[in-house]
C-alpha positions in Angstrom: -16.0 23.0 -45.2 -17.9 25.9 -46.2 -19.0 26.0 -49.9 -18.4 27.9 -51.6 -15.5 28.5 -49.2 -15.2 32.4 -49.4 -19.0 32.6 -49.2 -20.7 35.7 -47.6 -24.1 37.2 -47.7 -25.9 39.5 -49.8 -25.1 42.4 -48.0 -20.9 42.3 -48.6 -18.3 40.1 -47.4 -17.8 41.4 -44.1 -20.9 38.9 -43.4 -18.9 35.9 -44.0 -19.2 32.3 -42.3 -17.2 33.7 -39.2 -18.9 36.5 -38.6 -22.3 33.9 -38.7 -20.5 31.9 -36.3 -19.5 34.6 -34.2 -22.2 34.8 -31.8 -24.9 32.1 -31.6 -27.8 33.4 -32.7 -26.6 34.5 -36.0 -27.6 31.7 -37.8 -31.0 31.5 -36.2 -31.8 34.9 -37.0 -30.2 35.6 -40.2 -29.1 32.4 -41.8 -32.1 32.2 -44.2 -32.0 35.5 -45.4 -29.4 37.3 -47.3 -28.8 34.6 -50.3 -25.6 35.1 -52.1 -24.6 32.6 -55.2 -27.5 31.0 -54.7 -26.8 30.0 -50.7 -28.3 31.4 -47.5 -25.6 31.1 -44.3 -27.3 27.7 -43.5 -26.6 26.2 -46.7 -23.5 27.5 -47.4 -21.3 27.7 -43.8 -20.8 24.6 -41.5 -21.6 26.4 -38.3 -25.1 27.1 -39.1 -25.2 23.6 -40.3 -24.6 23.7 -44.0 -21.3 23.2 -46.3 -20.0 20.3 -47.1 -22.2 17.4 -46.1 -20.8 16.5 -43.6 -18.8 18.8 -42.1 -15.6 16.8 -40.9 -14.1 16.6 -37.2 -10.7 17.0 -36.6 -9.4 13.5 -34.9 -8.4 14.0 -31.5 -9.7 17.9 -31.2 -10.9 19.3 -27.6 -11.6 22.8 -27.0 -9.3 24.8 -24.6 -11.4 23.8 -20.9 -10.2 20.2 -21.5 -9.9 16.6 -23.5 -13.6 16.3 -22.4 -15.2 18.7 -24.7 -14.6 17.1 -28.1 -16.3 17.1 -31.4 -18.7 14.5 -29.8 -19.7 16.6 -26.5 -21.0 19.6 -29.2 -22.7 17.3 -31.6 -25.0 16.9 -28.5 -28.0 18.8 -27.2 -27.3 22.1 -29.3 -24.3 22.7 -27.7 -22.2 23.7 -30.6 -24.5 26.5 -31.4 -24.5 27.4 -27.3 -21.0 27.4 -26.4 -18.9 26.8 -30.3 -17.7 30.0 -30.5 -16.3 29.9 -26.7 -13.0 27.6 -25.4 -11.3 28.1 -28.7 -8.3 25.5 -28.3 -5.3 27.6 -29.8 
């Protein structure tokens, strides 16, 4: 989980942990600047790899192109930062 878990950055709270994780770069770019309670994004939200150490998977979660792409298939090769924002399984 994010902590604190209604973190945002420095420059207001439409620059929350969603909007980092909105497009895949974000956290790359601007997750060390912007500090806010003491956190940058990458400390403070799991999808630029901060949070709660660690983040937890949710048993038996896929995204929405199939069983196949689980928490497991993201961990690897950067592909939660490529393609986590994508497939969302509703």
């Amino acid at each position: 989980r994010n902590i604190p878990e209604n973190w945002h950055d420095s420059d207001g709270s439409d620059y929350d942990c969603n909007w980092y994780g909105a497009e895949s770069n974000r956290c790359n770019v601007h997750g060390d600047l912007y500090p806010y309670l003491g956190r940058t994004a990458n400390k403070a939200c799991c999808t630029c790899g901060g949070g709660s150490n660690p983040c937890e998977d949710i048993e038996s979660w896929h995204d929405s192109d199939g069983t196949q792409y689980n928490c497991e298939w993201y961990s690897q090769f950067d592909r939660c930062t490529q393609y986590g924002n994508d497939f969302m399984n509703k």
